[in-house]
C-alpha positions in Angstrom: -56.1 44.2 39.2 -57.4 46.1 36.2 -60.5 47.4 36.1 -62.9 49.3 33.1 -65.0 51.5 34.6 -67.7 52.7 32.1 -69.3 55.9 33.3 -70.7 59.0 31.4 -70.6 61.5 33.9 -67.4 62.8 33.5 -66.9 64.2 37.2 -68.3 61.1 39.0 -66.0 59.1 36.8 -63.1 61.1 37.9 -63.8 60.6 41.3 -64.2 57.0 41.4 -61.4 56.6 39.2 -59.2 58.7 41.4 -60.2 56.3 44.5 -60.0 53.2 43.0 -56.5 54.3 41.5 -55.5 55.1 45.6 -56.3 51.6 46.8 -53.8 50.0 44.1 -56.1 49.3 40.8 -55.4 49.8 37.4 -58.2 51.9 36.2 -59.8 52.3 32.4 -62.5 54.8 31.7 -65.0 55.6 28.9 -68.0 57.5 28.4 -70.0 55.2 25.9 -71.4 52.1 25.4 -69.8 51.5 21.8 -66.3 52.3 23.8 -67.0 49.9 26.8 -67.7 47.0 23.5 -64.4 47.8 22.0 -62.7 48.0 25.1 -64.2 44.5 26.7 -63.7 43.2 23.2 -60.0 43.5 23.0 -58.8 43.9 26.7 -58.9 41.6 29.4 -60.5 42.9 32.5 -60.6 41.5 36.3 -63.9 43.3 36.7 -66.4 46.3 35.1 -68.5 49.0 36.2 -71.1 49.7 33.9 -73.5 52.4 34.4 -77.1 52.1 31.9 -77.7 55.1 30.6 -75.0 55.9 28.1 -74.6 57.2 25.1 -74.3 55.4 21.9 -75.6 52.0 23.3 -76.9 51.1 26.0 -75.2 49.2 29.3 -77.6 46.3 29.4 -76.6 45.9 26.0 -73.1 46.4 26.3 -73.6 43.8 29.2 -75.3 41.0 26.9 -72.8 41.6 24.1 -70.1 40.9 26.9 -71.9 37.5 27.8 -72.6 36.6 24.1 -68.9 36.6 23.5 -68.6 34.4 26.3 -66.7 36.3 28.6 -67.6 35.6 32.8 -65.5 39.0 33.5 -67.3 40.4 37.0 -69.8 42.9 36.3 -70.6 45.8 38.9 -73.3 47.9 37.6 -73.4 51.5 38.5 -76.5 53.5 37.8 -79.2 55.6 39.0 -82.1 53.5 37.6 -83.3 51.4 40.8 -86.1 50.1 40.0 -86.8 46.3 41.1 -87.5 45.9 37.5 -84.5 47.5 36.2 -82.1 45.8 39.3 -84.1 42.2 38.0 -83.1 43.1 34.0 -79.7 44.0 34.5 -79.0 40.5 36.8 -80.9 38.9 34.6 -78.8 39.8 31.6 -75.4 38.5 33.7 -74.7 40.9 36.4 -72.8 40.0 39.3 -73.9 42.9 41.2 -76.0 46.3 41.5 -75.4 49.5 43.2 -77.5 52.2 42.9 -76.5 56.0 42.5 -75.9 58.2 44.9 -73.7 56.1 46.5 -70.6 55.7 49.3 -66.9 55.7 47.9 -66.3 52.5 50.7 -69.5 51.0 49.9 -68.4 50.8 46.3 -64.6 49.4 46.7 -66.5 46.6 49.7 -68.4 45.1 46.4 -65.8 45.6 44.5 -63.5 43.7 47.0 -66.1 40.9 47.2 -66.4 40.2 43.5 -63.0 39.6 42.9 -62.5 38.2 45.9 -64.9 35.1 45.1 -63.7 35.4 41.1 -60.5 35.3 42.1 -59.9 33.3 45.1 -62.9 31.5 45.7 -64.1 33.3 48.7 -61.2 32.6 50.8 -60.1 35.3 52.9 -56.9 34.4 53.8 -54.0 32.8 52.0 -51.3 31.7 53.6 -47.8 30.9 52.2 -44.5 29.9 54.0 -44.1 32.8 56.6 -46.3 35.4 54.5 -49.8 35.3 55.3 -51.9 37.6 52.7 -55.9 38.8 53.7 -57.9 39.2 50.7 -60.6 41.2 52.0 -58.3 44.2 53.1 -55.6 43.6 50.5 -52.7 43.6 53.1 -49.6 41.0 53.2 -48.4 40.3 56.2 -45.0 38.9 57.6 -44.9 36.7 60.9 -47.6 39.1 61.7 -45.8 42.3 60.9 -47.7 44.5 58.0 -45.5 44.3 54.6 -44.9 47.5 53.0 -45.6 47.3 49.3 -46.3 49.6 47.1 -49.9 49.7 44.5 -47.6 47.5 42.0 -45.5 45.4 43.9 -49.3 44.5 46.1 -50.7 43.9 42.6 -47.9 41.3 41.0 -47.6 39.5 44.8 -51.7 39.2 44.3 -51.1 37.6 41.0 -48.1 35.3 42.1 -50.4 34.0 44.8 -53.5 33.3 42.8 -51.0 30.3 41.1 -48.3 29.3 43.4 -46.0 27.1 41.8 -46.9 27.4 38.1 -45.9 30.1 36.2 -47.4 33.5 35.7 -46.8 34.7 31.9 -44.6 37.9 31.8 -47.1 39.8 29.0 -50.1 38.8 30.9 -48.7 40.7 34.2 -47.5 43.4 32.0 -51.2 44.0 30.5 -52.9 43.5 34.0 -50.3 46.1 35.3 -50.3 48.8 32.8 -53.8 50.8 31.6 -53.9 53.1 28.4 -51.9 56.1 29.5 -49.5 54.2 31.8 -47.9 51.1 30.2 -45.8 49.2 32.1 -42.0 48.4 30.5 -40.7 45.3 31.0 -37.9 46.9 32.6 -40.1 48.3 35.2 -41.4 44.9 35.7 -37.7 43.5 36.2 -37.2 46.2 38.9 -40.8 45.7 41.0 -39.9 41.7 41.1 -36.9 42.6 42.6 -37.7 45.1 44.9 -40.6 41.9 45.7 -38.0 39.5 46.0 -36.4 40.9 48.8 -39.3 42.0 50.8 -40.1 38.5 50.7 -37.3 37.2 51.7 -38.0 36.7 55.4 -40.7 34.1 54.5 -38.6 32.1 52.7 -40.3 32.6 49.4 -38.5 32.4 46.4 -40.1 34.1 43.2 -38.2 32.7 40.3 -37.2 34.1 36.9 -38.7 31.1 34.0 -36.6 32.3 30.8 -38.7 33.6 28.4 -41.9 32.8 30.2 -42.2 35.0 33.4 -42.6 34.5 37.0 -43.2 31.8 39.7 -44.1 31.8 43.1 -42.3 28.8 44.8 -43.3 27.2 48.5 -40.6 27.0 51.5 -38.7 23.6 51.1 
């Protein structure tokens, strides 16, 4: 999952950064509003934290320019205005959901969790395929009920396998969603994660095939 997180307080943004990195996401940060447009404008994001008060422009506006463009990306707002008024504006201009500063590290990756968890899998909480059963709430794959060991990556491609079993998951768009701007992912790195995937998975009688020259998919037991 790749995340922008938009936050003008250098330490704080750091921090969060740091934490979000350590429970597997790809992480982006700026400092402005003008550099959360550019970045929403030409990047694909599974979800943003946008704090209000930034430089440049502001993050309700950065937020309306987001929706103007038509883009439904999940939107966490981070900020110390919390006001009813201000929590009512910034829903109102297409938040998904408000959290107000100071705040608690596990607080923060909970909302987080539930966001993508309803953008991306509808609310369920459990998906379960062949022998592998995979809990979207903790983020945790499990085999015959034994916890699978994967690594930030490997949790992150299996996530995006499973959100479209048996069609195929484009090699450039996992690339992107794996990579942020001082770590891009080669596609040799990408050859070596699916295999290092494929045979963790081999107990559950998954196959993850190889589509030449498109990418990836996630085929049911027989």
């Amino acid at each position: 999952m790749r995340l922008l997180l938009v936050e003008d307080d250098s330490f704080l943004s750091e921090g969060v950064a740091l934490a979000l990195r350590h429970s597997g996401y790809v992480v982006d940060q700026v400092q402005s509003g003008t550099d959360a447009d550019q970045a929403l404008t030409a990047t694909p994001y599974d979800l943003v934290i946008l704090d209000l008060g930034l430089p440049h422009m502001d993050g309700i506006e950065v937020l309306k320019r987001l929706r103007s463009r038509g883009q439904a990306t999940p939107v966490l707002i981070l900020t110390a205005r919390d006001t009813v008024t201000d929590r009512v504006t910034g829903l109102d201009s297409g938040a998904n959901d408000y959290i107000s500063k100071p705040f608690e590290l596990l607080e923060l990756e909970a909302r987080i969790r539930a966001l993508l968890r309803k953008e991306q899998w509808g609310n369920m909480t459990k998906i379960v395929v062949g022998g592998l059963e995979f809990d979207t709430v903790e983020r945790r794959a499990t085999i015959n009920g034994d916890n699978l060991d994967l690594s930030a990556r490997e949790l992150a491609v299996l996530e995006q396998l499973l959100k479209s079993v048996g069609k195929v998951v484009n090699k450039v768009q996992l690339i992107r969603n794996l990579s942020s701007w001082d770590a891009e992912l080669s596609h040799n790195a990408l050859e070596i994660i699916m295999h290092r995937l494929r045979k963790k998975l081999e107990k559950t009688g998954i196959n993850v095939r190889t589509v030449r020259g498109l990418g990836y998919m996630l085929e049911k037991p027989a």
